[in-house]
MOPAC internal coordinates of N, CA, C and O (Angstrom, degrees):
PM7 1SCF
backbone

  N    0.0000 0     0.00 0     0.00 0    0    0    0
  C    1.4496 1     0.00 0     0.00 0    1    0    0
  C    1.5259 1   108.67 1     0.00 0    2    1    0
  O    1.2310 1   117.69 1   -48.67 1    3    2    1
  N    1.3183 1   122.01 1   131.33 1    3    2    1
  C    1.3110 1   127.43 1   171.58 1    5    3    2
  C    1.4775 1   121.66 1   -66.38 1    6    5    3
  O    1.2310 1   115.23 1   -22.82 1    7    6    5
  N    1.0799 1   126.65 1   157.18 1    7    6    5
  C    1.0592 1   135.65 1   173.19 1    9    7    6
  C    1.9532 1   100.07 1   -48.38 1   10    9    7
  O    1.2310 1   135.61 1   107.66 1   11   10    9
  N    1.4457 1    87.40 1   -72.34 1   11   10    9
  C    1.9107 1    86.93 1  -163.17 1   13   11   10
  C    0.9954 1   118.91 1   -43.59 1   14   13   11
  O    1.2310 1   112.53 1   146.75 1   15   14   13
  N    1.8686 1   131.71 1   -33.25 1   15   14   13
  C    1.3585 1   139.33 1   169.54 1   17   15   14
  C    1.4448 1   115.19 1   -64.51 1   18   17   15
  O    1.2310 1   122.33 1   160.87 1   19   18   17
  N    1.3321 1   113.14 1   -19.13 1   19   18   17
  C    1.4673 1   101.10 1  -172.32 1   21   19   18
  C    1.6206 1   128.96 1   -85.53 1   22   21   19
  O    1.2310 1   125.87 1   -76.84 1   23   22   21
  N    1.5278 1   106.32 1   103.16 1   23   22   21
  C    1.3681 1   135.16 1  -139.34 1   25   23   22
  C    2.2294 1    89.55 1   -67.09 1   26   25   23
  O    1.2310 1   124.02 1   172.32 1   27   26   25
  N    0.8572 1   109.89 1    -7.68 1   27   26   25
  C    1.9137 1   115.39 1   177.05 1   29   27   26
  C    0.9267 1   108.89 1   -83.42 1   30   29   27
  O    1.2310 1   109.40 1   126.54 1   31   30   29
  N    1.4807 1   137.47 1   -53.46 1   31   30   29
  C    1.0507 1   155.60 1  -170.49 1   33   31   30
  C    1.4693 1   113.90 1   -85.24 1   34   33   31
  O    1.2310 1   112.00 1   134.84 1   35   34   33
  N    1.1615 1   132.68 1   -45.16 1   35   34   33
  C    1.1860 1   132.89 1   146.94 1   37   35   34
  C    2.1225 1   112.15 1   -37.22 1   38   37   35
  O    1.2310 1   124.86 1    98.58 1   39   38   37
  N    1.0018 1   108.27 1   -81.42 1   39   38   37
  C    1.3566 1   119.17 1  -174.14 1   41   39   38
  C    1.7469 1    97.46 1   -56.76 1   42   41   39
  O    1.2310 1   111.39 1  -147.08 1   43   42   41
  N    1.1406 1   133.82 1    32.92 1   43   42   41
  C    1.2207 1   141.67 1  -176.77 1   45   43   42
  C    1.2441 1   110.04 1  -142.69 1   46   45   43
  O    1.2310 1   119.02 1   155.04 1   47   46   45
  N    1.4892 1   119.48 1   -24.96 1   47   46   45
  C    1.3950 1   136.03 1   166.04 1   49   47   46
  C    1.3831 1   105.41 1   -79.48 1   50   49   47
  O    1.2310 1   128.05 1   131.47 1   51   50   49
  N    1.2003 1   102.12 1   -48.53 1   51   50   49
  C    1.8192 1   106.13 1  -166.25 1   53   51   50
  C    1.3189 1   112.69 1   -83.56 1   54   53   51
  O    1.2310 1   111.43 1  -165.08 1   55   54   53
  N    1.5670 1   133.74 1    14.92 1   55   54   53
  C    1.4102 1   151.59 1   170.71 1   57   55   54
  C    1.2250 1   114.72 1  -114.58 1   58   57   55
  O    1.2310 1   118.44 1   163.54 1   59   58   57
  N    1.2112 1   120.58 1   -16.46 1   59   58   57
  C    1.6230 1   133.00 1  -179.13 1   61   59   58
  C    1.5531 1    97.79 1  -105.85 1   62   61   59
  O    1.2310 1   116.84 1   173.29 1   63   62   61
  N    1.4429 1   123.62 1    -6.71 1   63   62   61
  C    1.4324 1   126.29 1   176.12 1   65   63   62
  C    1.4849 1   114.67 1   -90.85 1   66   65   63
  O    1.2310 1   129.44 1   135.15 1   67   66   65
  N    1.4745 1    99.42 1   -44.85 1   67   66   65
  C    1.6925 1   122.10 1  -173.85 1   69   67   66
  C    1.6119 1    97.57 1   -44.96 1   70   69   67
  O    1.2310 1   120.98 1   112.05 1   71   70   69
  N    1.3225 1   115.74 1   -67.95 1   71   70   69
  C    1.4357 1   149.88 1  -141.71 1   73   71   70
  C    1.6221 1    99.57 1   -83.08 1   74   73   71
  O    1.2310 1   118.40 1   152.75 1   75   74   73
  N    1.6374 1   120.65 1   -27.25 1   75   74   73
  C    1.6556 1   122.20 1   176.99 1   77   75   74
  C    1.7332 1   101.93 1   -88.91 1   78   77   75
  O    1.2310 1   123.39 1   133.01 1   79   78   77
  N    2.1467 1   111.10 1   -46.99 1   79   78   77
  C    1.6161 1    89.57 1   156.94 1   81   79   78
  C    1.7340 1   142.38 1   -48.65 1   82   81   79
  O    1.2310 1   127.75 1   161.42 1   83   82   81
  N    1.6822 1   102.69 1   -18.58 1   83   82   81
  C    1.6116 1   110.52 1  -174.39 1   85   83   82
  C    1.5364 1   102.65 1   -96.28 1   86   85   83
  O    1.2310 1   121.43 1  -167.92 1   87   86   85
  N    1.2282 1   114.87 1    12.08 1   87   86   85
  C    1.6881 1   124.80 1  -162.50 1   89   87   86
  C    1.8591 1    90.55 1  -118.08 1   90   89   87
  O    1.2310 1   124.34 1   121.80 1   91   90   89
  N    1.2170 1   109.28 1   -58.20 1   91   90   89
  C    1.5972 1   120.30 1   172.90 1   93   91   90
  C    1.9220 1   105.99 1   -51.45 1   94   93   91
  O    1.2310 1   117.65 1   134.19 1   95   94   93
  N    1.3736 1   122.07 1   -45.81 1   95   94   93
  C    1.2294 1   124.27 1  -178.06 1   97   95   94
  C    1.7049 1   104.31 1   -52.63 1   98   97   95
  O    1.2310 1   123.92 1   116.65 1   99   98   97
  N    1.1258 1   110.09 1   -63.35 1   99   98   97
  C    1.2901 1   141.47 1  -168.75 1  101   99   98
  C    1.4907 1   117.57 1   -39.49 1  102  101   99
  O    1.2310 1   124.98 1   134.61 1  103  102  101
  N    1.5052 1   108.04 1   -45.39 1  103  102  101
  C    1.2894 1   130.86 1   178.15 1  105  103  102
  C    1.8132 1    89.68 1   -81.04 1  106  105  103
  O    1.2310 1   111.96 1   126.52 1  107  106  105
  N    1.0641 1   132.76 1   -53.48 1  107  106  105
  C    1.1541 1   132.46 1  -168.32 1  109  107  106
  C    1.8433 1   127.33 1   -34.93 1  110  109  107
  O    1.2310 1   146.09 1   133.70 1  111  110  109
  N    1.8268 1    66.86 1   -46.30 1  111  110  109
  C    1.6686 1   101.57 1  -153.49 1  113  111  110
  C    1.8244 1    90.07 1   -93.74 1  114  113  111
  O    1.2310 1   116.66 1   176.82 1  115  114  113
  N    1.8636 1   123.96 1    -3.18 1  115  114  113
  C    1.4164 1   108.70 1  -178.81 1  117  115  114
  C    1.6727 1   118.08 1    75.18 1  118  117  115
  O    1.2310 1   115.56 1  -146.59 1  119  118  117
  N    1.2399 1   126.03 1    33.41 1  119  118  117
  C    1.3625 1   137.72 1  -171.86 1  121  119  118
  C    1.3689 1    90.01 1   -76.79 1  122  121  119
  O    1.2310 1   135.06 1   -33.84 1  123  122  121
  N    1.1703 1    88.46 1   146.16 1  123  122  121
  C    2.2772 1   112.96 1   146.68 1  125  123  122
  C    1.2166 1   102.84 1   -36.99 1  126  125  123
  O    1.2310 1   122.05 1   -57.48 1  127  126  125
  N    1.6380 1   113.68 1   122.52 1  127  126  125
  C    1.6366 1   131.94 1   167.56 1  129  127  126
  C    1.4583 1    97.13 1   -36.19 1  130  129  127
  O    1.2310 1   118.54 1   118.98 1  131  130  129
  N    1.3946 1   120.39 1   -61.02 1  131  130  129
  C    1.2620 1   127.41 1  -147.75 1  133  131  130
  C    1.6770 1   104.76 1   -75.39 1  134  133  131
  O    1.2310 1   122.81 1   117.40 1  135  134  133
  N    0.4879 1   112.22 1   -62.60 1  135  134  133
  C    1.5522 1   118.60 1   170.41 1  137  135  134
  C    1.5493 1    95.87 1   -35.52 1  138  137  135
  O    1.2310 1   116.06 1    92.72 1  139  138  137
  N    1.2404 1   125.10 1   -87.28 1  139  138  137
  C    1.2853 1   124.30 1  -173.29 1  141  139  138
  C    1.6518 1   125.89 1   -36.61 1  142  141  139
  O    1.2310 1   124.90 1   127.13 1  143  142  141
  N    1.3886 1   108.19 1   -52.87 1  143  142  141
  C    1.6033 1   132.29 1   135.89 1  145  143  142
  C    1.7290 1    93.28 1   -16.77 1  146  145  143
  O    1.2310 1   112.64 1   110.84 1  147  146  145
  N    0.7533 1   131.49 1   -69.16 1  147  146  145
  C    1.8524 1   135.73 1  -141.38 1  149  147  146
  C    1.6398 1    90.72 1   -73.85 1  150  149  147
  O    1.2310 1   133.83 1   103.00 1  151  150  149
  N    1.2258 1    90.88 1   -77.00 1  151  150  149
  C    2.1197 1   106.65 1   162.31 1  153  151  150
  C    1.7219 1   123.70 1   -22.92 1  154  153  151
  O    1.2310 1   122.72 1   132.20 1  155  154  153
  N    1.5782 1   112.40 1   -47.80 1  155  154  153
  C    1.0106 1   124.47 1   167.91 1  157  155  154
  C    1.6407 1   111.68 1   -51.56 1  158  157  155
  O    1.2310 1   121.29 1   105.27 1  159  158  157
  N    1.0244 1   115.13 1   -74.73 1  159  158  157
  C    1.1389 1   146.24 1  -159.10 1  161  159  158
  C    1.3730 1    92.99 1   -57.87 1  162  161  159
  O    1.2310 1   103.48 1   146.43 1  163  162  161
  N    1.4697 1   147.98 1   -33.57 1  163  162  161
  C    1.3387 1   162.67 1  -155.48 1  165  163  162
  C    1.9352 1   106.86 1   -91.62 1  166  165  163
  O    1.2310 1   137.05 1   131.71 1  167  166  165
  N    1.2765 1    84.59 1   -48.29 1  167  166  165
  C    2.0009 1   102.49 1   157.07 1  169  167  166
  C    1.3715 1   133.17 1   -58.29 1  170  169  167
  O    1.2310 1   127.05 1   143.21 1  171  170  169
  N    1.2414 1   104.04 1   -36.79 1  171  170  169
  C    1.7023 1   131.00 1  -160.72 1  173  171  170
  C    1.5865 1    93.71 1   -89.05 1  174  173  171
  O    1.2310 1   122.83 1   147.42 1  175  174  173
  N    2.1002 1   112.18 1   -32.58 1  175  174  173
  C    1.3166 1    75.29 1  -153.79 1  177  175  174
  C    1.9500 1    86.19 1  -101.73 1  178  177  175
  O    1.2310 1   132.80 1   167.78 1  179  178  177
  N    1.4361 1    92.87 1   -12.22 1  179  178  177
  C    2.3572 1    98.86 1   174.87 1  181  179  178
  C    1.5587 1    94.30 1   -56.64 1  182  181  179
  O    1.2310 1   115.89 1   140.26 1  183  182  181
  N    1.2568 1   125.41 1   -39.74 1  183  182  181
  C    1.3554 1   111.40 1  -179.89 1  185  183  182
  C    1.3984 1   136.74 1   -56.90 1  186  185  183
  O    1.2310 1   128.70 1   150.56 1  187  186  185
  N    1.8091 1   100.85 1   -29.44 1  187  186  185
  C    1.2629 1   114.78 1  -152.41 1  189  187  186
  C    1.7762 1    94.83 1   -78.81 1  190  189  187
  O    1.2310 1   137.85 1   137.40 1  191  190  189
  N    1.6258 1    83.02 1   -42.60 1  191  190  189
  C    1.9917 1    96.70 1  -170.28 1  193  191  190
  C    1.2794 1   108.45 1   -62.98 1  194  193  191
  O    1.2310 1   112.70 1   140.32 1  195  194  193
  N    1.3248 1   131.39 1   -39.68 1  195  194  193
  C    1.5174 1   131.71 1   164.68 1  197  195  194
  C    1.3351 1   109.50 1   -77.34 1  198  197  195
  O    1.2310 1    95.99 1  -177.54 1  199  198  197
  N    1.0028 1   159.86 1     2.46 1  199  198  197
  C    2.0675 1   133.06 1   112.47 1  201  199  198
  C    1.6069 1   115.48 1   -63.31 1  202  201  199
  O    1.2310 1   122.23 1   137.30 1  203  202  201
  N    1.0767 1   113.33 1   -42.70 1  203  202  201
  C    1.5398 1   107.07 1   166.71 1  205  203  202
  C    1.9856 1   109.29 1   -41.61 1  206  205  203
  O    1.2310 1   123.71 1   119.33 1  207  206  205
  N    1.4452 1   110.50 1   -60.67 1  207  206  205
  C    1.4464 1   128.16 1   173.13 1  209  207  206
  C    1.4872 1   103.37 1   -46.63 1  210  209  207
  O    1.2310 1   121.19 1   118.31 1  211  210  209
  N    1.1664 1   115.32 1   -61.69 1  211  210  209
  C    1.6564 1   124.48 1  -164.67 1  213  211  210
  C    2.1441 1   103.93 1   -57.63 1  214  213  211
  O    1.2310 1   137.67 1   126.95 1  215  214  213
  N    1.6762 1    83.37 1   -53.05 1  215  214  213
  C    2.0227 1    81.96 1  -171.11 1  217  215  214
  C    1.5100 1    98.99 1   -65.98 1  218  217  215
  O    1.2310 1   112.73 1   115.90 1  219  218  217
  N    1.2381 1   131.34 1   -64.10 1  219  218  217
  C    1.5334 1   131.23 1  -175.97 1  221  219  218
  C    1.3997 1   101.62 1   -20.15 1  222  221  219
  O    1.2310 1   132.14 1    82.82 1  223  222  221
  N    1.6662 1    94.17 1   -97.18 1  223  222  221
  C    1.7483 1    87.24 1   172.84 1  225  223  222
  C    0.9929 1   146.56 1   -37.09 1  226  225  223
  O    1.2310 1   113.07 1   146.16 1  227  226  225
  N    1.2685 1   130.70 1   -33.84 1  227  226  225
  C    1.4053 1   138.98 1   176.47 1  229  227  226
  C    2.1259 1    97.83 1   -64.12 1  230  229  227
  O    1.2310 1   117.39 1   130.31 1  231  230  229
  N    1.4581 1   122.57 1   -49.69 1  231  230  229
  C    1.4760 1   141.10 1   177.29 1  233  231  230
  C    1.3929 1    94.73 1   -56.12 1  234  233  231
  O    1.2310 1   101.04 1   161.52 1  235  234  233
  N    1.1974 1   152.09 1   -18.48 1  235  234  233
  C    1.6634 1   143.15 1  -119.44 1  237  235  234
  C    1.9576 1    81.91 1  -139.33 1  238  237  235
  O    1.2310 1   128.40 1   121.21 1  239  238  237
  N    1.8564 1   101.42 1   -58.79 1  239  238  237
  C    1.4718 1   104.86 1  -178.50 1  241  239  238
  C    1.1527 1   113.89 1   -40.18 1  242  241  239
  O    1.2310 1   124.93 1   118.47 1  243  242  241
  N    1.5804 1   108.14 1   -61.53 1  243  242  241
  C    1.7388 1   114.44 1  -148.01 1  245  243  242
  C    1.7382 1   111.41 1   -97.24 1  246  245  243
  O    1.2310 1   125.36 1  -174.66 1  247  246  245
  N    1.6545 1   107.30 1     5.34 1  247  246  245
  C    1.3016 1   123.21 1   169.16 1  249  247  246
  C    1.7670 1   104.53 1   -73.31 1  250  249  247
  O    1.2310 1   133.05 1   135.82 1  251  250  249
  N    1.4134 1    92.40 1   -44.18 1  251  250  249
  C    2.0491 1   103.49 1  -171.41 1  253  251  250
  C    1.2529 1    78.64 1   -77.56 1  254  253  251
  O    1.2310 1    91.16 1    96.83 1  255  254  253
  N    1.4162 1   165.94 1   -83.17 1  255  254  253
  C    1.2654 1   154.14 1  -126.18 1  257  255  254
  C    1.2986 1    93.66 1   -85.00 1  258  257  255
  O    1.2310 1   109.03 1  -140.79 1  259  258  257
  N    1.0801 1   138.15 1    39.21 1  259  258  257
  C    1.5024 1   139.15 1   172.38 1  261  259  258
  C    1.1652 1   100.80 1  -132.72 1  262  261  259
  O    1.2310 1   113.58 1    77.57 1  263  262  261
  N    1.0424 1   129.75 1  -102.43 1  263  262  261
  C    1.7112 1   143.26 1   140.14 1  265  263  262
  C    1.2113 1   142.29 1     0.24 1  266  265  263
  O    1.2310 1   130.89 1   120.23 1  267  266  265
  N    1.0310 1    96.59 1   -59.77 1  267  266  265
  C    1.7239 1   112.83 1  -179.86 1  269  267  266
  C    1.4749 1   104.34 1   138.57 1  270  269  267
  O    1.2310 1   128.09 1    32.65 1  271  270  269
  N    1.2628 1   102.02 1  -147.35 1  271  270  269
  C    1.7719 1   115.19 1   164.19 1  273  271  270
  C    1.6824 1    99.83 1  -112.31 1  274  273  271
  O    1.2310 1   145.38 1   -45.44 1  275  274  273
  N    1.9141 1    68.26 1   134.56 1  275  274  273
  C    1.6769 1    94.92 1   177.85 1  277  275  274
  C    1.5966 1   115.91 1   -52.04 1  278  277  275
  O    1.2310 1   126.03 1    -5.61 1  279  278  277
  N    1.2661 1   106.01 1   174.39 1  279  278  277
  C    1.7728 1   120.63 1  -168.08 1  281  279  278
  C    2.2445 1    75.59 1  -115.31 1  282  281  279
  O    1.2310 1   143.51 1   -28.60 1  283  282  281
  N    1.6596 1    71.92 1   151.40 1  283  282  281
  C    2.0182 1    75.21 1   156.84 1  285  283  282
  C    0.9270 1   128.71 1   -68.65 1  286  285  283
  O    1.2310 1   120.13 1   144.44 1  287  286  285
  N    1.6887 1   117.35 1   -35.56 1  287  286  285
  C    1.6635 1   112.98 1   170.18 1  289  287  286
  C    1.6314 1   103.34 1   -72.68 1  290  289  287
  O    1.2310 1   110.98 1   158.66 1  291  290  289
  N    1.3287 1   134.57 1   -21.34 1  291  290  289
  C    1.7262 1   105.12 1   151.82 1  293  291  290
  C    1.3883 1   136.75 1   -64.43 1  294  293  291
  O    1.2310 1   129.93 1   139.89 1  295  294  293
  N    1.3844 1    98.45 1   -40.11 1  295  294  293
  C    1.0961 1    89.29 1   156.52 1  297  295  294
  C    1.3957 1   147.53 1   -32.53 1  298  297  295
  O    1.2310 1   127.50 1   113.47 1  299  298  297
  N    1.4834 1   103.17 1   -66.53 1  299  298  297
  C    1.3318 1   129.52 1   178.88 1  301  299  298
  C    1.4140 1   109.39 1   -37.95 1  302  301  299
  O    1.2310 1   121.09 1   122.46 1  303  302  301
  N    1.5385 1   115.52 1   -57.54 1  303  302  301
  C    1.6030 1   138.46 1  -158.02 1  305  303  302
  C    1.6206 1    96.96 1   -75.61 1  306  305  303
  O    1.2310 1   121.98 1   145.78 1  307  306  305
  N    1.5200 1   113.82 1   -34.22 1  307  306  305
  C    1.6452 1   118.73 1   177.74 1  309  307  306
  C    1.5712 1   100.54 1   -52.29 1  310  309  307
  O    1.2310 1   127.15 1   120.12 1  311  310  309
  N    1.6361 1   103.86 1   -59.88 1  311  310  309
  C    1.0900 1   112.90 1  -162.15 1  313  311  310
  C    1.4675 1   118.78 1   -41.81 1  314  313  311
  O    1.2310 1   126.06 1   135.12 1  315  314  313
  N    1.5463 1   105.95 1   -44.88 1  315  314  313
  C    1.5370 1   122.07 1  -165.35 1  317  315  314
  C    1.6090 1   105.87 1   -87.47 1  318  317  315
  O    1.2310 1   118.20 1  -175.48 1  319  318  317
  N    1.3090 1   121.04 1     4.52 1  319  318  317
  C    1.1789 1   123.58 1   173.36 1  321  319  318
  C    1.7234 1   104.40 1   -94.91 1  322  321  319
  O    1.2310 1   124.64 1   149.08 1  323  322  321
  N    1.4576 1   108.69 1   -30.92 1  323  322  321
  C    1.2961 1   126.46 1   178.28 1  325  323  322
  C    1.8109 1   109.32 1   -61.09 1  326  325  323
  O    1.2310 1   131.98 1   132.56 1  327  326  325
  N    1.5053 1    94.47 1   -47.44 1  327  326  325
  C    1.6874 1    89.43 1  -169.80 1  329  327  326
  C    1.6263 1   105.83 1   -80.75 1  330  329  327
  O    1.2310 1   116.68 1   170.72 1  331  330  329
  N    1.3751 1   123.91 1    -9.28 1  331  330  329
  C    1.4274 1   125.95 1   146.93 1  333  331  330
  C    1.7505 1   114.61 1   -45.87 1  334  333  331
  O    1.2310 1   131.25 1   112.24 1  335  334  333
  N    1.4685 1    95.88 1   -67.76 1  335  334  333
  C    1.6593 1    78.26 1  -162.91 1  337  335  334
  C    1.6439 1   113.87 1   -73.79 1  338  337  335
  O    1.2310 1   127.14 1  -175.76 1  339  338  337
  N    0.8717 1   103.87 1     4.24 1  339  338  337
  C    1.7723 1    92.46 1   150.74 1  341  339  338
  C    1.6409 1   116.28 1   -51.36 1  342  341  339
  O    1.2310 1   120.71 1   148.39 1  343  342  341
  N    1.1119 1   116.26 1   -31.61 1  343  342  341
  C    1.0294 1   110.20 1  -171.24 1  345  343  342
  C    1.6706 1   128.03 1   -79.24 1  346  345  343
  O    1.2310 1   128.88 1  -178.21 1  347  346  345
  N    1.6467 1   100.49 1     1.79 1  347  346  345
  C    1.3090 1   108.91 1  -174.30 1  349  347  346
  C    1.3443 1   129.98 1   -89.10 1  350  349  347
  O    1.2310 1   120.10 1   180.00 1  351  350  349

């Protein structure tokens, strides 16, 4: 599955979009730092999970186009390499 079709990642883009137009209003309109601050922070983190989403998958594709198709215990071990690089 391609990136552009992939209907998660998309709707992960388009929630991290919603939330920077209601962030743009906000500033517009002279809101409370903090509030806006809150909003920010709501972007920063839809963003983070959709590159987190984007590298996995994209690592996950061209691993099976290497290999083959994964086993569940690769899976599994992908996975836990995955909830590592969150941490980067």
């Amino acid at each position: 599955m391609s990136h552009a079709t992939n209907k998660d990642l998309k709707n992960r883009l388009k929630r991290a979009h919603g939330h920077l137009a209601k962030i743009i209003a906000m500033v517009e309109d002279n809101r409370e730092a903090l509030e806006t601050a809150q909003q920010l922070q709501a972007v920063v983190s839809a963003l983070d999970k959709a590159k987190t989403f984007l590298v996995t998958h994209h690592i996950e594709h061209h691993l099976e186009e290497a290999v083959g198709p994964l086993s569940d215990e690769a899976r599994a071990k992908l996975g836990r390499l995955t909830d590592l690089a969150k941490y980067l």
